[in-house]
VMD Tcl script that builds the backbone (N, CA, C; Angstrom):
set m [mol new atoms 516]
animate dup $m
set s [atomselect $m all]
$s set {name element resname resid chain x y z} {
  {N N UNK 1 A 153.999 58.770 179.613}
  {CA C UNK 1 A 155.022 59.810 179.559}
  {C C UNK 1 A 155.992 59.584 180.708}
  {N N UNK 2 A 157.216 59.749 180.503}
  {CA C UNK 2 A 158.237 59.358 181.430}
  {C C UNK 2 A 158.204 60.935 182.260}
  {N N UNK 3 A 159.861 60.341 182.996}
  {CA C UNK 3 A 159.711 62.202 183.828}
  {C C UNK 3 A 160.825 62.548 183.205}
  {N N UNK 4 A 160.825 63.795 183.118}
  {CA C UNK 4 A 161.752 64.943 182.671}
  {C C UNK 4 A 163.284 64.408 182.902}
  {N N UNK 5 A 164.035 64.464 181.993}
  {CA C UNK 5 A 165.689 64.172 181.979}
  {C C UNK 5 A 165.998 65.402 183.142}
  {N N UNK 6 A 167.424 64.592 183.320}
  {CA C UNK 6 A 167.845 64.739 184.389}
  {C C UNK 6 A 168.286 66.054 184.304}
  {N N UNK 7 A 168.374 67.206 185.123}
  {CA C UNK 7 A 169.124 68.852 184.817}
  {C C UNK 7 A 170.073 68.219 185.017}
  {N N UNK 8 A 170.875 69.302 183.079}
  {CA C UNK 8 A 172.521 69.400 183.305}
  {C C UNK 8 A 172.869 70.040 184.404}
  {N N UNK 9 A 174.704 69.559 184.530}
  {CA C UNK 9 A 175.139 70.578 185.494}
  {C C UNK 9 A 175.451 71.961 184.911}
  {N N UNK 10 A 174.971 72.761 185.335}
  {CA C UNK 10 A 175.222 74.257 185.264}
  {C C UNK 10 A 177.095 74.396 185.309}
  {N N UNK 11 A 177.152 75.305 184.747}
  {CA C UNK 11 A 178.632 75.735 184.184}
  {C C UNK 11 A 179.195 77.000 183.967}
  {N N UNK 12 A 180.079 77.733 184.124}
  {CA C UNK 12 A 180.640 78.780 184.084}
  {C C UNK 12 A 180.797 79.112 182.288}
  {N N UNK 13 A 179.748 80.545 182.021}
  {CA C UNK 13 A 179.805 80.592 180.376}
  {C C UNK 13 A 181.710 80.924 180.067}
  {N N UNK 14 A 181.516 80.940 179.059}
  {CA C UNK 14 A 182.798 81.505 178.812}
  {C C UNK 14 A 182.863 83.081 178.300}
  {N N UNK 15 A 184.028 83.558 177.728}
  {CA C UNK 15 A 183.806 85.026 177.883}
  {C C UNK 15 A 182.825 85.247 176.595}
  {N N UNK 16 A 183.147 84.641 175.508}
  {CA C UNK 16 A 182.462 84.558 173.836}
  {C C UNK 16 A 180.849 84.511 174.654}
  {N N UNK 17 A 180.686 83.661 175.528}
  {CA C UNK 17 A 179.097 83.066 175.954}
  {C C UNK 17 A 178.533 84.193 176.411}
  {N N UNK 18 A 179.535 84.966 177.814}
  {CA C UNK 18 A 179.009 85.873 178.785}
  {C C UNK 18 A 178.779 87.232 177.650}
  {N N UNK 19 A 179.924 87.172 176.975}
  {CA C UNK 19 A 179.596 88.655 176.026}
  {C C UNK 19 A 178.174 88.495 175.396}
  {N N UNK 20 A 177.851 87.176 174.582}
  {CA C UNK 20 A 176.748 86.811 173.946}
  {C C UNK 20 A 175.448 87.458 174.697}
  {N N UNK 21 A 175.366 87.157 176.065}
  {CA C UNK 21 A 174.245 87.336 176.880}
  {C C UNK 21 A 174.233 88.647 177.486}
  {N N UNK 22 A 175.075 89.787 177.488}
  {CA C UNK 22 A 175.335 90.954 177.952}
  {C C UNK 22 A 174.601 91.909 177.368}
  {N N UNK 23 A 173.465 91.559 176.587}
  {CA C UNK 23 A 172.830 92.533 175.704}
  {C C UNK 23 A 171.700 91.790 175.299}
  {N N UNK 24 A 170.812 93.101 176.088}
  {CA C UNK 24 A 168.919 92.995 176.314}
  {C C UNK 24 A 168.839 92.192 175.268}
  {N N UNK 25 A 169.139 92.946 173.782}
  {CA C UNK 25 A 168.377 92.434 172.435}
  {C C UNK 25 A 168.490 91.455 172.628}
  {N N UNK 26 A 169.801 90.817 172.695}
  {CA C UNK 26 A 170.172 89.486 172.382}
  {C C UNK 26 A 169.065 88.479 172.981}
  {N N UNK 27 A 168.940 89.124 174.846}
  {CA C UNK 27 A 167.782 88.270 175.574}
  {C C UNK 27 A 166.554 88.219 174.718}
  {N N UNK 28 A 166.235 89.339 174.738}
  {CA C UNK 28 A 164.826 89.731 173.935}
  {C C UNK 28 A 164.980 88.536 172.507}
  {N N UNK 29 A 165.853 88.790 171.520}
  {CA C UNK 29 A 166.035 87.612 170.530}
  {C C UNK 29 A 165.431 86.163 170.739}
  {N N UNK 30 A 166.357 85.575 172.325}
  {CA C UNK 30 A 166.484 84.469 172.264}
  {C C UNK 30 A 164.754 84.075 173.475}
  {N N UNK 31 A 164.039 85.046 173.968}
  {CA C UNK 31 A 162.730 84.982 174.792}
  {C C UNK 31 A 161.956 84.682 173.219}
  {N N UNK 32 A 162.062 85.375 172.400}
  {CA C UNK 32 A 161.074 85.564 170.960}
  {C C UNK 32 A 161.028 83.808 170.259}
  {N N UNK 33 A 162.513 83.435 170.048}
  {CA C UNK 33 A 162.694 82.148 169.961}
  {C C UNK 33 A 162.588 80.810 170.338}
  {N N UNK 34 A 162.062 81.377 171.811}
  {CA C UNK 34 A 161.915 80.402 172.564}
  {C C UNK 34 A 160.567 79.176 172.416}
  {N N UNK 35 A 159.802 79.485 171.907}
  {CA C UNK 35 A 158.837 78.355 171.706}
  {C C UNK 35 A 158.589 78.296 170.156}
  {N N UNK 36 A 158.683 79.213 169.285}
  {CA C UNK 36 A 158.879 79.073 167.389}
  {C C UNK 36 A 160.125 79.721 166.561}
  {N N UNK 37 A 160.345 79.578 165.655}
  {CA C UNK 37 A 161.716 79.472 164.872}
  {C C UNK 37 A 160.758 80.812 164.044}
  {N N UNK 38 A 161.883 82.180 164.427}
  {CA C UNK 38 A 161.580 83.266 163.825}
  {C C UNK 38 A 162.519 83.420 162.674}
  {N N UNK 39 A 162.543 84.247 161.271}
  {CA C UNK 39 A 163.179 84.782 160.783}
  {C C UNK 39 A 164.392 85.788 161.469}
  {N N UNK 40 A 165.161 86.454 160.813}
  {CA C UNK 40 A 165.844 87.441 160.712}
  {C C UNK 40 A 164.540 88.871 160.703}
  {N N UNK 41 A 164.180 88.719 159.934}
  {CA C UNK 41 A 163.368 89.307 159.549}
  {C C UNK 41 A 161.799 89.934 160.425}
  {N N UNK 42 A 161.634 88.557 160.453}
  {CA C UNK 42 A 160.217 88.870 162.065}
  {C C UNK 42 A 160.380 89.036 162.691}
  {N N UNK 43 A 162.221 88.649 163.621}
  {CA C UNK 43 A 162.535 89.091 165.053}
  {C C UNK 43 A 162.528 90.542 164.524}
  {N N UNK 44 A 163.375 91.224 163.813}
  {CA C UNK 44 A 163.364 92.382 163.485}
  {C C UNK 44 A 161.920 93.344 163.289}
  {N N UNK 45 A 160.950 92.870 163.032}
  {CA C UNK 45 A 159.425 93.476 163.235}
  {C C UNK 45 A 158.855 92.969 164.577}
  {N N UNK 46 A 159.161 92.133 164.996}
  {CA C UNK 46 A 158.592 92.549 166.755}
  {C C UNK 46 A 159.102 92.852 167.277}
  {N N UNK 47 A 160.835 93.137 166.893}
  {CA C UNK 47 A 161.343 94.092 167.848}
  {C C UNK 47 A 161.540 95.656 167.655}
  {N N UNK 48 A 160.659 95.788 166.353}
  {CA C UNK 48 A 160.730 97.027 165.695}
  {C C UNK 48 A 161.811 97.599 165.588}
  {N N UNK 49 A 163.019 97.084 164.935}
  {CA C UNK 49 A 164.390 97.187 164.738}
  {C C UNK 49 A 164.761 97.283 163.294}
  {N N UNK 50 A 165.500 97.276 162.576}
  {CA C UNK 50 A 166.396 97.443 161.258}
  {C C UNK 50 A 166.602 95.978 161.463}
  {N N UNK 51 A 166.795 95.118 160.262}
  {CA C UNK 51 A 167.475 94.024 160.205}
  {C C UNK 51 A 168.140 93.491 160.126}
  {N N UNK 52 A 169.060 94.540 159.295}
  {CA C UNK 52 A 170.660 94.381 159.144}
  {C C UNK 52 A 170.847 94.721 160.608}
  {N N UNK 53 A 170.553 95.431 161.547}
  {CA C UNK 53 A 171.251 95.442 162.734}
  {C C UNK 53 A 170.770 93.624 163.735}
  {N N UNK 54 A 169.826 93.650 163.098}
  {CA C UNK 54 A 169.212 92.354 164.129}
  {C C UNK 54 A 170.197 91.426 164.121}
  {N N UNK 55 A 170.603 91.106 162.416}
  {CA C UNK 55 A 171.327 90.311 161.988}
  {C C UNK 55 A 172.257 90.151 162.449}
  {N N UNK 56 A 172.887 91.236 163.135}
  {CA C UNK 56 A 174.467 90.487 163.789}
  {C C UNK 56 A 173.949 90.329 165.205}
  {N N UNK 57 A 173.133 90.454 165.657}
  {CA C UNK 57 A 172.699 89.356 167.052}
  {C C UNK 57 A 172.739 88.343 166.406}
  {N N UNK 58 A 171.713 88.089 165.626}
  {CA C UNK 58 A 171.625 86.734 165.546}
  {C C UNK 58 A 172.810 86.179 165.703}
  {N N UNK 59 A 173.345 86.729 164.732}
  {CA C UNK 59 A 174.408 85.936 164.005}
  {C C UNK 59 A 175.370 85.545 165.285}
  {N N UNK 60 A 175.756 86.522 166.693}
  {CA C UNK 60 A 176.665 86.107 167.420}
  {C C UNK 60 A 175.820 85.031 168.211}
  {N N UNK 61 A 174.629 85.156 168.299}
  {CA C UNK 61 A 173.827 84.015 169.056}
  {C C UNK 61 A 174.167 82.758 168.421}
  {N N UNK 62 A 173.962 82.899 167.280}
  {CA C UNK 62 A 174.181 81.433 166.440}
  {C C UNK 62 A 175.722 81.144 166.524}
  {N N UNK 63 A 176.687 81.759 166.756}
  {CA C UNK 63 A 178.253 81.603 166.718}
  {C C UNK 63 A 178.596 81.064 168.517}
  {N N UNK 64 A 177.647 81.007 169.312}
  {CA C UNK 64 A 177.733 81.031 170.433}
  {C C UNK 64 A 177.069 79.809 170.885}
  {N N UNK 65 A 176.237 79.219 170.268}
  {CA C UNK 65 A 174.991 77.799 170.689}
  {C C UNK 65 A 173.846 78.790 170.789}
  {N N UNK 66 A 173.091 79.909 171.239}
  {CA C UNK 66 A 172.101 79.956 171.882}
  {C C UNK 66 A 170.762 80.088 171.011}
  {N N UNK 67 A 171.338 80.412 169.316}
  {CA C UNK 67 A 170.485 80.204 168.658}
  {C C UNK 67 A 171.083 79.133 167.847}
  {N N UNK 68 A 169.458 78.138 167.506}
  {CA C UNK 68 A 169.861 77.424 166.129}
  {C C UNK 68 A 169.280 78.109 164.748}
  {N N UNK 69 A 170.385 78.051 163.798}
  {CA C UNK 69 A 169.181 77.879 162.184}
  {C C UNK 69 A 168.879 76.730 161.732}
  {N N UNK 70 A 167.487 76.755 161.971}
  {CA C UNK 70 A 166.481 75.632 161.037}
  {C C UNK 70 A 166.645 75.355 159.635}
  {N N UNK 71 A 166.244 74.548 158.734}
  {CA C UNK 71 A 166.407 74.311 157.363}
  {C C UNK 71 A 165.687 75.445 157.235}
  {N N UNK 72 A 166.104 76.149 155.615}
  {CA C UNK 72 A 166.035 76.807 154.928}
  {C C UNK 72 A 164.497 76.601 154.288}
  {N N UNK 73 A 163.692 77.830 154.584}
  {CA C UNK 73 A 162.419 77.902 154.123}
  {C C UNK 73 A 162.107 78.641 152.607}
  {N N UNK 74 A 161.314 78.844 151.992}
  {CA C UNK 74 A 160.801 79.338 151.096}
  {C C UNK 74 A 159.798 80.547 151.735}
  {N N UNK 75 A 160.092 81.598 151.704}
  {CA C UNK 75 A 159.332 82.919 151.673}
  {C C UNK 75 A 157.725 83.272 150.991}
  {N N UNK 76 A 156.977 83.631 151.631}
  {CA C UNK 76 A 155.360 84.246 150.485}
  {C C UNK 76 A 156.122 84.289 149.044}
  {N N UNK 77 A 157.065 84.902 148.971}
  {CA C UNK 77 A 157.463 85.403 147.338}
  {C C UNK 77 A 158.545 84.589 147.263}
  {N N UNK 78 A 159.012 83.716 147.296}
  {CA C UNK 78 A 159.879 82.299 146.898}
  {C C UNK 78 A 161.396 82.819 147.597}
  {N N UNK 79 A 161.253 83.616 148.214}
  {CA C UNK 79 A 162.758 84.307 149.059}
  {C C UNK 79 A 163.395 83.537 149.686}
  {N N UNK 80 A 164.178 83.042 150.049}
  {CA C UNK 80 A 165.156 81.827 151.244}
  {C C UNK 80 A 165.037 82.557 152.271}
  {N N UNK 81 A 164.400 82.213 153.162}
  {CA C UNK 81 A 164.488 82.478 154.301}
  {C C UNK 81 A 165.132 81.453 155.778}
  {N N UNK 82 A 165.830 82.595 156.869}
  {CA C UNK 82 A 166.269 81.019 157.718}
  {C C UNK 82 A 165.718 81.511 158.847}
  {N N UNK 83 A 165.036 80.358 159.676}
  {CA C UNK 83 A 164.123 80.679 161.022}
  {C C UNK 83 A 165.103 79.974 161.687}
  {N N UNK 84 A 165.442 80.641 162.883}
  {CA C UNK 84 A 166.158 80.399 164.240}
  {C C UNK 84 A 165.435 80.135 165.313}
  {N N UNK 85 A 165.676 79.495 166.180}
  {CA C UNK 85 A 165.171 78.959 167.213}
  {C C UNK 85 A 166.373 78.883 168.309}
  {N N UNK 86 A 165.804 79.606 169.709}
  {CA C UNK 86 A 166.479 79.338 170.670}
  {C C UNK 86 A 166.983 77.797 170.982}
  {N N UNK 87 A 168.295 77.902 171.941}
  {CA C UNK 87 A 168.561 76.291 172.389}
  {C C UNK 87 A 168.249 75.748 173.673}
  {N N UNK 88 A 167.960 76.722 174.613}
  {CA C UNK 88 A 167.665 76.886 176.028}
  {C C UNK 88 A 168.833 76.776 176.869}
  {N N UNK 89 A 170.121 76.932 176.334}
  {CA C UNK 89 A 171.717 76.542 176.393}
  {C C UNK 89 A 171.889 78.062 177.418}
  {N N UNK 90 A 171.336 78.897 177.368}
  {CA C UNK 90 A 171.898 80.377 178.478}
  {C C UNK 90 A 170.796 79.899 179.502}
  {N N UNK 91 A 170.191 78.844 180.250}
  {CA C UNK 91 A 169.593 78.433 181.046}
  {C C UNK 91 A 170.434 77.665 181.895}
  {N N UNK 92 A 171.751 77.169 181.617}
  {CA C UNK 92 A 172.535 75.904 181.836}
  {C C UNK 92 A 173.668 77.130 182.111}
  {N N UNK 93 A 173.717 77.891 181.990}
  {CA C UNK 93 A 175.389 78.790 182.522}
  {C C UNK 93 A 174.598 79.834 183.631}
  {N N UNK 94 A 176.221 79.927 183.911}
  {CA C UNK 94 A 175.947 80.909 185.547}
  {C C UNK 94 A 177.222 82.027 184.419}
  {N N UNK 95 A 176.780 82.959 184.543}
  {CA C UNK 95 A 177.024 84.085 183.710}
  {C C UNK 95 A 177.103 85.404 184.708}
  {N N UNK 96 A 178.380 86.079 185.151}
  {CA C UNK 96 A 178.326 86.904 186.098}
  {C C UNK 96 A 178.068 88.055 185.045}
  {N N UNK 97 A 177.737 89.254 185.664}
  {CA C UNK 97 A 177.913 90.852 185.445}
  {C C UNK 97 A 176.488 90.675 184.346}
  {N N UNK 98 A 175.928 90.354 184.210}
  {CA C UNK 98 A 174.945 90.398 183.113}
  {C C UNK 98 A 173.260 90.980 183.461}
  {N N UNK 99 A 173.301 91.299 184.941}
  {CA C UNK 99 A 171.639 91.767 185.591}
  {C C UNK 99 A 171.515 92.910 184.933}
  {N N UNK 100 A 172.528 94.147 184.085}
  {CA C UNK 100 A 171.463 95.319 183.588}
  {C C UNK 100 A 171.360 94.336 182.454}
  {N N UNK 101 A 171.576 93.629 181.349}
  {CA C UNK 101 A 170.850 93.545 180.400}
  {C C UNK 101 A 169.454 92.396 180.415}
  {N N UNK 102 A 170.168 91.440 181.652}
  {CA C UNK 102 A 168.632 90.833 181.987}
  {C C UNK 102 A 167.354 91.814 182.824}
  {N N UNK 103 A 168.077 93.024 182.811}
  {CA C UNK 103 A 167.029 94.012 183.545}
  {C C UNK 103 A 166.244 94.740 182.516}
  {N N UNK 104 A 167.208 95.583 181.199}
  {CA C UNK 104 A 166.802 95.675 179.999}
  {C C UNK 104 A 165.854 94.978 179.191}
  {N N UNK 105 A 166.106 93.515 179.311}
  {CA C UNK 105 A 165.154 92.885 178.483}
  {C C UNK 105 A 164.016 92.718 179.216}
  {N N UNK 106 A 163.627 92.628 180.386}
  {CA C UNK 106 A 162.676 92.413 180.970}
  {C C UNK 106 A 161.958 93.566 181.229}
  {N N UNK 107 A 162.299 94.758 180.997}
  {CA C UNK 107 A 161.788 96.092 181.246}
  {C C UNK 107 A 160.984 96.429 179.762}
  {N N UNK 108 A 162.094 96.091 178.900}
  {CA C UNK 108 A 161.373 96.026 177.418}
  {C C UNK 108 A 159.995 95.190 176.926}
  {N N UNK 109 A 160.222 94.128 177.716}
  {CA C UNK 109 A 159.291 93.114 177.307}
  {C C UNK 109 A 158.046 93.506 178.447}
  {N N UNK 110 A 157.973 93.841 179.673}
  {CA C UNK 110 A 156.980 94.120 180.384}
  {C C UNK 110 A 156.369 95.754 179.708}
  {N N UNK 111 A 156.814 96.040 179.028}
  {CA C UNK 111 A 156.224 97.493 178.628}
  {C C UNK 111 A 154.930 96.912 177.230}
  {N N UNK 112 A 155.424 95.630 176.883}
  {CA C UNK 112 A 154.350 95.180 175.785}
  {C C UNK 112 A 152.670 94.550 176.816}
  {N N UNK 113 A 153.304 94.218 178.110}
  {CA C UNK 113 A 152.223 93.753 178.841}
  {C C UNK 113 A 151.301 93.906 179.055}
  {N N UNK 114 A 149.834 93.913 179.132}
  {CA C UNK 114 A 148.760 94.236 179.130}
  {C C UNK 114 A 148.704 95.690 180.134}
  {N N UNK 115 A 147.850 96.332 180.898}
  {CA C UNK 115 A 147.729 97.118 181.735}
  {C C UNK 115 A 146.786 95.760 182.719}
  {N N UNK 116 A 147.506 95.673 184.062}
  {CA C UNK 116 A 147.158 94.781 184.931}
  {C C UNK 116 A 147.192 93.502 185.092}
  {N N UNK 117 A 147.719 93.180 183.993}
  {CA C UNK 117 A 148.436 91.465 183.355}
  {C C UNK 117 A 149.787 90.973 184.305}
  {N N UNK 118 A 150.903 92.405 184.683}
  {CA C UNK 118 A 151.685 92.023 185.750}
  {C C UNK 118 A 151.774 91.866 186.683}
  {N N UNK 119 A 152.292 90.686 187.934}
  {CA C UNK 119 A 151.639 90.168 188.691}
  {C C UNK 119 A 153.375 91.193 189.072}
  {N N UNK 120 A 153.542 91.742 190.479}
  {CA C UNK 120 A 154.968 92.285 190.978}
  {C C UNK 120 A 154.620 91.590 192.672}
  {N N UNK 121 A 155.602 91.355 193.192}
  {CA C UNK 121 A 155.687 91.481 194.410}
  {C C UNK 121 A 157.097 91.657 194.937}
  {N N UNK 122 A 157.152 92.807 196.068}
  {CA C UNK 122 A 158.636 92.651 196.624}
  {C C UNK 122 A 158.347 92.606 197.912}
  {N N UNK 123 A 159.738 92.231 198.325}
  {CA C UNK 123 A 159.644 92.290 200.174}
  {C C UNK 123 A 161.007 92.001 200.644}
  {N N UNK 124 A 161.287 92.774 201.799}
  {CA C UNK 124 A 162.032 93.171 202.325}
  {C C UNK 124 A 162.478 92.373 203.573}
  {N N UNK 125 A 163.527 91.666 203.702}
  {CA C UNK 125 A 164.147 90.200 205.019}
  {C C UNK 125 A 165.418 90.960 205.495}
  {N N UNK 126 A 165.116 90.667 206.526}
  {CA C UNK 126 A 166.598 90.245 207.332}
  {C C UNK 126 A 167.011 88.899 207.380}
  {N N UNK 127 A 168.227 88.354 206.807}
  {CA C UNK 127 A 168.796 87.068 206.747}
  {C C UNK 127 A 169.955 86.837 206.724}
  {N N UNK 128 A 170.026 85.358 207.770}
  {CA C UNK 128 A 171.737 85.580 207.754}
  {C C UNK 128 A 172.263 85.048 206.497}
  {N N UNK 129 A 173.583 84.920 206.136}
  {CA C UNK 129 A 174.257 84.086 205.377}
  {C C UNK 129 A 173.895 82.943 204.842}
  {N N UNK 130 A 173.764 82.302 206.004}
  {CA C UNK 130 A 172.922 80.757 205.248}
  {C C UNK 130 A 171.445 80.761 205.061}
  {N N UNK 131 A 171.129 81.409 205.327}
  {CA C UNK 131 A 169.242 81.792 205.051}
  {C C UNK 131 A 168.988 82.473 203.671}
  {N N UNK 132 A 170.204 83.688 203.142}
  {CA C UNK 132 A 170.353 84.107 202.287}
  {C C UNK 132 A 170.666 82.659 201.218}
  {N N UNK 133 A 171.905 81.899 201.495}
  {CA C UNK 133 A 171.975 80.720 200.390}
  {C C UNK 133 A 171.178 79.668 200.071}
  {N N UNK 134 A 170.149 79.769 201.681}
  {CA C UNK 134 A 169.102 78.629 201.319}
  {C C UNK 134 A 167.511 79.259 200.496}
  {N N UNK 135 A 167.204 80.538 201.117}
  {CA C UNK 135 A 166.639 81.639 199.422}
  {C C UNK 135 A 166.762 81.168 198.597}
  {N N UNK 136 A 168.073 81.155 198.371}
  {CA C UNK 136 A 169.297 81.267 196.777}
  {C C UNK 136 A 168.242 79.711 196.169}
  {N N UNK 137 A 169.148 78.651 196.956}
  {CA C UNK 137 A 168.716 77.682 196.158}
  {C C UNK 137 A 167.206 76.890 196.371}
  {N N UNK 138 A 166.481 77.154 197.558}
  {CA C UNK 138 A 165.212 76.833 197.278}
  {C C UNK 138 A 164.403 77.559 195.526}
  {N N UNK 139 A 164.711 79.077 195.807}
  {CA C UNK 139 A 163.955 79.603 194.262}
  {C C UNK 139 A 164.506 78.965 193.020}
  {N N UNK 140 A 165.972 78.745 193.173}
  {CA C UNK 140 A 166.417 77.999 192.024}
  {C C UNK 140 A 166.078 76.683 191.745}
  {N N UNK 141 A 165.527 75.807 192.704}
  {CA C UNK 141 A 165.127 74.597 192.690}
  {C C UNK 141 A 163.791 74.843 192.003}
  {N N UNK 142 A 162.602 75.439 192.223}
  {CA C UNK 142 A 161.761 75.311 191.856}
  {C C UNK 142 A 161.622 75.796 190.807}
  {N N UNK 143 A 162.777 76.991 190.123}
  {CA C UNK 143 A 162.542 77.447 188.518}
  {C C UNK 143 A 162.937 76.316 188.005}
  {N N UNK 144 A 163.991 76.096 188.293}
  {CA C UNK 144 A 164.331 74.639 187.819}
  {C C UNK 144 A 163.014 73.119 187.218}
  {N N UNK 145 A 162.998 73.243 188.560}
  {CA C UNK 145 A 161.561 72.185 188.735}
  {C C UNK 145 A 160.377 72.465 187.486}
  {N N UNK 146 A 160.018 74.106 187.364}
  {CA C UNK 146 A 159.009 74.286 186.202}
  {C C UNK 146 A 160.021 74.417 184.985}
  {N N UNK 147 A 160.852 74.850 184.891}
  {CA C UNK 147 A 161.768 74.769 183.464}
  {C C UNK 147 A 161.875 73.091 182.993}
  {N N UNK 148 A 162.190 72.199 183.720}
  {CA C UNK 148 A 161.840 70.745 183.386}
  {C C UNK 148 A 160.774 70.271 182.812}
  {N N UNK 149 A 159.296 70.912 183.858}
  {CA C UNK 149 A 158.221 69.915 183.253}
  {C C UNK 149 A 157.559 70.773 181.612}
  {N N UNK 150 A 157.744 69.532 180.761}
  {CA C UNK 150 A 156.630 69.428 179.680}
  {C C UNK 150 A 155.766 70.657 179.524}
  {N N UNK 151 A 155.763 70.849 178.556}
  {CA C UNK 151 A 154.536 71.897 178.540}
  {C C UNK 151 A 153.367 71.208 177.940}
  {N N UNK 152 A 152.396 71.840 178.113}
  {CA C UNK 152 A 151.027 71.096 177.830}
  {C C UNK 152 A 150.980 72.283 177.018}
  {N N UNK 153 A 150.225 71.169 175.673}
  {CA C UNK 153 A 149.764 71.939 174.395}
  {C C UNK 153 A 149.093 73.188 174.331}
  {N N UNK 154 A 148.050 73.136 175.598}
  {CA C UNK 154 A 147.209 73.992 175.403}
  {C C UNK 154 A 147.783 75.232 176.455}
  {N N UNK 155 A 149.016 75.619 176.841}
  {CA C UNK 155 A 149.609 76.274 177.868}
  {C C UNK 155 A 149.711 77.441 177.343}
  {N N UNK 156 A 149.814 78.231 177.920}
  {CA C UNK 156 A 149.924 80.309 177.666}
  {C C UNK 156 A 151.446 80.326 177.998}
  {N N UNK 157 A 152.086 81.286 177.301}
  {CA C UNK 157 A 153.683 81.336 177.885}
  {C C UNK 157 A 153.479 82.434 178.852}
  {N N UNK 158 A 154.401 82.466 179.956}
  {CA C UNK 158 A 154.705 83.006 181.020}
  {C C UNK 158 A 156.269 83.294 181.176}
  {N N UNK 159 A 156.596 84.386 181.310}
  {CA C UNK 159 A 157.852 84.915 181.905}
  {C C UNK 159 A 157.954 84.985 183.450}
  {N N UNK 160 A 159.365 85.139 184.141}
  {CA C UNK 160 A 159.154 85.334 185.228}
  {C C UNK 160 A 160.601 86.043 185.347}
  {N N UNK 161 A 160.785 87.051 186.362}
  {CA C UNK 161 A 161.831 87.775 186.615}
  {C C UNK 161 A 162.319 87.835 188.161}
  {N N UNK 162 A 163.143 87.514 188.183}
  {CA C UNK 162 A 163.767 87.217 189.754}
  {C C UNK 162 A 164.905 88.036 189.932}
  {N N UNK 163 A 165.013 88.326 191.179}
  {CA C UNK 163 A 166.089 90.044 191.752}
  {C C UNK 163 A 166.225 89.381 193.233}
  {N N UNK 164 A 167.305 89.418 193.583}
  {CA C UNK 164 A 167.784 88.623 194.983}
  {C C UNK 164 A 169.074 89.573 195.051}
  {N N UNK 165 A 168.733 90.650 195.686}
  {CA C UNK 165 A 170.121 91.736 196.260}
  {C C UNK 165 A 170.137 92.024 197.766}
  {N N UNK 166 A 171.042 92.513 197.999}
  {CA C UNK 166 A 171.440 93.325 198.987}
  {C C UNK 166 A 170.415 94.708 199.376}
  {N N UNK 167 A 169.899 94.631 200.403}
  {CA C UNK 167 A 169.212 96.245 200.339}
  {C C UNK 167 A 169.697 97.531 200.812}
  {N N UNK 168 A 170.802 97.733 199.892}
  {CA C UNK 168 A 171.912 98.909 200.229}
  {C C UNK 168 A 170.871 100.140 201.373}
  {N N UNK 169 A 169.633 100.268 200.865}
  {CA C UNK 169 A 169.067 101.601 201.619}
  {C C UNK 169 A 168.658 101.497 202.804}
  {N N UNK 170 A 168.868 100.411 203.465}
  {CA C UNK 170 A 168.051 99.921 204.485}
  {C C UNK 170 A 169.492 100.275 205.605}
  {N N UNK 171 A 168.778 100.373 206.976}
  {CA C UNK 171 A 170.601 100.096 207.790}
  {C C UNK 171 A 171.054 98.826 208.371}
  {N N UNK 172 A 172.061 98.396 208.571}
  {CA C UNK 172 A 171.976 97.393 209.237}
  {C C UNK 172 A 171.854 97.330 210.700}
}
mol reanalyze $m
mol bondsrecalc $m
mol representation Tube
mol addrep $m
C-alpha cells in the first residue's frame, strides 16, 4: 500500500458552495453519506424528515459537488431509486459564517449518541497571537493527517467536533 495522495490545496467556497453548507440538514445529509450511498428516501427516515423536503437538499448538494448520484438502482418493489454519496469536497473549502449550522448538525447528531459514548473536553488558555495561529494549524494538521489515512475495513466511524474561539466571558 502506498501513502495517502497528497492534500489538495484548500480554497475559498464560493457563495452557491458557502450557501450549500449553511444548513445543519445539509451537514447532517452529507455526515449520513459519508461512508454508503443513501437514497432520497433513507436519508429522509434517519433523519425523520418528509422527503419531498429532503429532496431539495439533496438536490442543492448535488448542484454544488458535495453530493454524488450513483447509477440508478432497482427498489424491493422494482421502483428506480438513486443513492447519493458524499464527495468529501466541503473538507477542501474554508467556508466563513457557517459555525451555527456546523453547531446544529453536531448537536443533532450527538443527541442520537449513546448515554456516555461522548468523549467532551474543554479548556480554557491564555495565548498570544502566534500561539493562537500555531493552535490553529497544529489541530488542523493532524485532522488533516487522520482525514488522509485509509480506513481499515474493520474501523467504527467516529465524528469529531472542534470550537477554537475567543473567550468573550473571561477578562483580559
Amino acid at each position: 500500500m502506498g501513502l495517502p495522495e497528497e492534500a489538495p490545496e484548500r480554497r475559498a467556497a464560493t457563495d452557491a458552495e458557502a450557501r450549500a453548507l449553511a444548513s445543519g440538514l445539509r451537514l447532517q445529509i452529507l455526515r449520513l453519506t459519508l461512508d454508503e450511498a443513501l437514497t432520497n428516501k433513507e436519508i429522509a427516515e434517519r433523519l425523520d424528515r418528509n422527503p419531498a423536503s429532503v429532496l431539495h437538499h439533496v438536490r442543492t448538494l448535488v448542484d454544488t459537488g458535495f453530493l454524488h448520484a450513483e447509477p440508478v438502482r432497482r427498489g424491493a418493489r422494482g421502483s428506480r431509486e438513486v443513492p447519493y454519496r458524499a464527495t468529501g469536497k466541503s473538507w477542501q473549502l474554508e467556508v466563513p459564517n457557517v459555525s451555527g449550522a456546523v453547531l446544529a448538525a453536531f448537536l443533532a447528531e450527538v443527541e442520537q449518541v449513546p448515554a456516555g459514548a461522548l468523549e467532551t473536553s474543554r479548556l480554557g488558555l491564555r495565548l498570544t497571537d502566534d500561539e493562537v495561529e500555531e493552535l490553529r494549524q497544529r489541530l488542523h494538521d493532524l485532522l488533516e493527517e487522520f482525514h488522509r489515512r485509509p480506513a481499515s475495513p474493520d474501523a467504527e466511524p467516529w465524528s469529531v467536533f472542534l470550537a477554537l474561539h475567543p473567550d468573550a466571558g473571561r477578562s483580559t
